[in-house]
N, C-alpha and C positions, 0 to 999 in steps of 0.2 A: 496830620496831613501837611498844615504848615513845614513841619521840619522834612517831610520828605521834599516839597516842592521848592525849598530853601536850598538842598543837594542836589536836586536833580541833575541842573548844569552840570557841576563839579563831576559827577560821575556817569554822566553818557558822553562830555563833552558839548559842545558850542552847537554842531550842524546838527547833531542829534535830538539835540534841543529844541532848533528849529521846525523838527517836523515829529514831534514826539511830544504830547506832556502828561503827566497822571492826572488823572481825571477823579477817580473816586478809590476806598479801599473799601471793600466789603467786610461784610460780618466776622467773614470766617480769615480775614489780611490779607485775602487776596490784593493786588494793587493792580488798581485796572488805567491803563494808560492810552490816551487818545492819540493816532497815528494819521501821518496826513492822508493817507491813503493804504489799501492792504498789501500794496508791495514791502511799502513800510512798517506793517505790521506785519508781515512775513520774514522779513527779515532780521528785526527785532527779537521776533519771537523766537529765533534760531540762537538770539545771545542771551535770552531770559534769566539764565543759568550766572552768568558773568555779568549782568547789571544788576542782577538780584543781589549778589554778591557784593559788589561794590554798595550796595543801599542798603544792606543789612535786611535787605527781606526774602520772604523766603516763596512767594507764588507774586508771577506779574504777568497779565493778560496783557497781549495789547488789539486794537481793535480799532479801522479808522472811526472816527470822531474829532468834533468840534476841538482845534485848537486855542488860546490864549493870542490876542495880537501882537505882534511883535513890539517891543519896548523900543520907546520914544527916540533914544539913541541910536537903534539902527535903522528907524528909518530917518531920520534926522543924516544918519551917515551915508544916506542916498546915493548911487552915483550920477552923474549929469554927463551927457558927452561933450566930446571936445569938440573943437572947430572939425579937424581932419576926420573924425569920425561921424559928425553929421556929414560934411560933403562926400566920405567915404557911402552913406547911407543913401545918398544922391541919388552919384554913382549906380547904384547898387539897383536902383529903383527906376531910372529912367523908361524901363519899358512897361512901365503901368502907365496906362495912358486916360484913365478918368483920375481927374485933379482930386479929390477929397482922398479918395482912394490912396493913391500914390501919396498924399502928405501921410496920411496916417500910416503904410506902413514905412515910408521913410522914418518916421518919428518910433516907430517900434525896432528896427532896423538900429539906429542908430543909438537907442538904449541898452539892445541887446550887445552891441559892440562894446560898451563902456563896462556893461556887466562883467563882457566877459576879460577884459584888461583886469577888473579889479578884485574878482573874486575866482580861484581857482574852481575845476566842476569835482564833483565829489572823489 
């Protein structure tokens, strides 16, 4: 198991990675793999054939379940927003008009802006 979840990265890739990990291998090799949800495990399922291949196995469920937390580096590589993108979240928010309210989705507003400067969507 170690040496599967030692490749895994390597061969689904980085995003994949993210929302994907092996969970356990059964009796019979199956390798059953924890999905963040079943669209992710639908679609997965649909390359079984072509990551099995790359992993050298030869049956892989996948099935949502409990992922691994992400490692200390990426959230360490957090993004934070900018000036112009907090007052852009402002902006954004003025018509909410209970105060708690309006900060908080201003401050999700405004994270989500940074997000999306910094990481491409899939």
């Amino acid at each position: 198991m170690a040496d599967l979840v030692d490749r895994w990265p390597a061969a689904v890739g980085p995003e994949i990675a993210r929302f994907a990990w092996p969970a356990r291998i059964a009796r019979d090799g199956t390798v059953h793999v924890s999905t963040a949800d079943s669209i992710w495990a639908f679609e997965l399922g649909q390359r079984a054939a072509e990551i099995g291949a790359r992993l050298d196995v030869a049956r892989l469920r996948f099935a949502p379940g409990p992922l691994p937390d992400p490692p200390l580096e990426e959230v360490a590589d957090a993004v934070s927003p900018t000036m112009d993108e907090t007052r852009l979240a402002g902006e954004l928010t003025t018509a909410v008009t209970h105060e708690k309210l309006r900060e908080t989705v201003q401050k999700a507003v405004s994270f989500a802006l940074a997000r999306g400067r910094s990481s491409p969507p899939f």
